[in-house]
LOTOR-491924 format. One line per field, with one value per residue: residue number from 1; residue in one letter; x, y, z of N, C-alpha, C in turn. Coordinates in Angstrom, 3 decimals. Example, Ala and Ser with C-alpha at 12.3 -4.5 7.8 and 13.67 -1.06 7.14 Angstrom:
BEGIN
seq: [1	2];
type: [A	S];
n_east: [13.190	12.850];
n_north: [-5.690	-2.250];
n_up: [7.800	7.080];
ca_east: [12.300	13.670];
ca_north: [-4.500	-1.060];
ca_up: [7.800	7.140];
c_east: [13.200	12.900];
c_north: [-3.300	0.030];
c_up: [7.800	7.870];
//
This chain:
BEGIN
seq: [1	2	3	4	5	6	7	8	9	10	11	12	13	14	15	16	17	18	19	20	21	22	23	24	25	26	27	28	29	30	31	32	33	34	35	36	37	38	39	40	41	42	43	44	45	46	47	48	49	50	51	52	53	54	55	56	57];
type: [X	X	X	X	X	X	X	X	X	X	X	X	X	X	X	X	X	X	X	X	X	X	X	X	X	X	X	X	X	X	X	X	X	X	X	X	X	X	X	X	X	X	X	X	X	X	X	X	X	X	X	X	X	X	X	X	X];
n_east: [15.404	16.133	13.700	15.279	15.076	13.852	15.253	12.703	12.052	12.114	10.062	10.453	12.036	9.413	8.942	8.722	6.708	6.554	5.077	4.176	6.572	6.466	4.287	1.772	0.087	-0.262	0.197	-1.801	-2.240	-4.661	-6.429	-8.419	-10.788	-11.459	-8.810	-7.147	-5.658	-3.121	-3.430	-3.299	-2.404	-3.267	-3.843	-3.993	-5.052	-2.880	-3.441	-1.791	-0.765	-2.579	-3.041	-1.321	1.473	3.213	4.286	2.788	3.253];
n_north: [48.949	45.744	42.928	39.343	36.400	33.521	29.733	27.502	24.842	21.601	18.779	16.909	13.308	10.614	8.230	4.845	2.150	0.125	-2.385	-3.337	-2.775	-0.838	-1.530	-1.813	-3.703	-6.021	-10.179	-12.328	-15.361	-18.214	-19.978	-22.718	-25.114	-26.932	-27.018	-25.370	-24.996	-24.056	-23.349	-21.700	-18.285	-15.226	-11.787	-8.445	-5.370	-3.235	-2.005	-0.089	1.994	2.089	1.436	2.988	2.861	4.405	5.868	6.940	9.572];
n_up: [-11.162	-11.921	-11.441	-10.124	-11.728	-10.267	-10.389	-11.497	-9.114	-8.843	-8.361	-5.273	-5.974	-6.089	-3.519	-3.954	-2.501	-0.091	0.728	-1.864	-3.417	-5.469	-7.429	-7.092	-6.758	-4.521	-3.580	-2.173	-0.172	-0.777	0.957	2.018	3.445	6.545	7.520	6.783	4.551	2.057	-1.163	-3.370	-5.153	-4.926	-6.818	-5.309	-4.721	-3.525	-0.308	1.483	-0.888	-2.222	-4.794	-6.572	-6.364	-5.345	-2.324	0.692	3.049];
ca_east: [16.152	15.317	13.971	15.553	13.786	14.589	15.094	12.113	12.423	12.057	9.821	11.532	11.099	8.213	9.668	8.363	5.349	7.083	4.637	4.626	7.513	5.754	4.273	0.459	-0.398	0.593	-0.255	-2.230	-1.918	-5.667	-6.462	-9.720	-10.820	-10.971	-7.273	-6.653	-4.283	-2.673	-4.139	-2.613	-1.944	-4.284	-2.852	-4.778	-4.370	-2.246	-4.283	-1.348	-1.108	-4.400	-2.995	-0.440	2.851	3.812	4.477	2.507	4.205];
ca_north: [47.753	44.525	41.304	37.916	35.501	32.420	28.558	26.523	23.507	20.341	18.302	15.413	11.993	9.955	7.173	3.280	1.999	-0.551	-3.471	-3.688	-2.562	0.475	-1.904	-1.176	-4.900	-7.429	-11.420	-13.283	-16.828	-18.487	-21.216	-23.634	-26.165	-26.546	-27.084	-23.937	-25.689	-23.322	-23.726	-21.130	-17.118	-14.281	-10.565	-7.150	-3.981	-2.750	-0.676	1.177	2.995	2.115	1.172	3.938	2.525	5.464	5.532	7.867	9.772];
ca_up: [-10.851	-12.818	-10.709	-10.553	-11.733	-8.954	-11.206	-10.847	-7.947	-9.373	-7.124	-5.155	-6.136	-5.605	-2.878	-3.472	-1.726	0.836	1.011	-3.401	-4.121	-6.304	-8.237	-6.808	-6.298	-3.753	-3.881	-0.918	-0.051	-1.019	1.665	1.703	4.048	7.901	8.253	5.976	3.385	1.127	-2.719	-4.437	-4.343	-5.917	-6.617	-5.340	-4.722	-2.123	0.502	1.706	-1.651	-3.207	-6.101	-6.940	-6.321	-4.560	-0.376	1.238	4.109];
c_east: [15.351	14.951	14.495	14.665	14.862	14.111	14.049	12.689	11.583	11.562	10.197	10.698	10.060	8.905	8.410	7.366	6.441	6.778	4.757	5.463	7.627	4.972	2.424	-0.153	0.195	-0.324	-0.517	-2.633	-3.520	-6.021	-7.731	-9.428	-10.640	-9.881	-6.575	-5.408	-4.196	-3.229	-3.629	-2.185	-2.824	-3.468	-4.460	-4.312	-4.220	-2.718	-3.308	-0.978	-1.807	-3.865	-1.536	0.976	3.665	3.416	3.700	3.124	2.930];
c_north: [46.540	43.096	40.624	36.858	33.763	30.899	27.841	25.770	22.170	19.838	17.330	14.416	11.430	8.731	5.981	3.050	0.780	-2.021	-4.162	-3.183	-1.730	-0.158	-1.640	-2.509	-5.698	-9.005	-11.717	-14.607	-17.349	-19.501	-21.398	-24.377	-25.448	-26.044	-25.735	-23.870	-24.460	-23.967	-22.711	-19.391	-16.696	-12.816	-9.888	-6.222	-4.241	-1.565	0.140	1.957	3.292	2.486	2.050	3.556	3.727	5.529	7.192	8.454	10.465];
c_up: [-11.334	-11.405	-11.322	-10.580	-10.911	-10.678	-10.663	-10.352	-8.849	-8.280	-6.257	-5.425	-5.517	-4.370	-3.299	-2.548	-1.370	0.876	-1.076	-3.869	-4.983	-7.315	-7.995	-6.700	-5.378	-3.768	-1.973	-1.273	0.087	-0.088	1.642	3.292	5.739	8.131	7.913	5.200	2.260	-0.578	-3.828	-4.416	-5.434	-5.883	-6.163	-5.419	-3.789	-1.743	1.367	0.799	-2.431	-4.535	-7.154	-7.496	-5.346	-3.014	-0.355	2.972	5.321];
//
């Protein structure tokens, strides 16, 4: 009797990282001074997917 051979599974998509959008950076707001006046915005990495773009579950 011959086996079946079963169709590989395709793995499911990757889902979106939440806080960048999958993009693996997000921007923070730069402030100075006592009062803590806004001056301009800088990008980093985003430490909930360290950079990836991809959501970890």
């Amino acid at each position: 009797m011959a086996t079946r051979k079963r169709p590989a599974r395709k793995p499911p998509p990757s889902k979106k990282c939440q806080p960048c959008d999958g993009t693996g950076e997000v921007t923070r707001s730069v402030r100075v001074g006592r009062k803590q006046r806004v001056v301009g915005q800088q990008t980093g990495i985003c430490l909930a997917c360290f950079g990836s773009g991809e959501a970890t579950d």
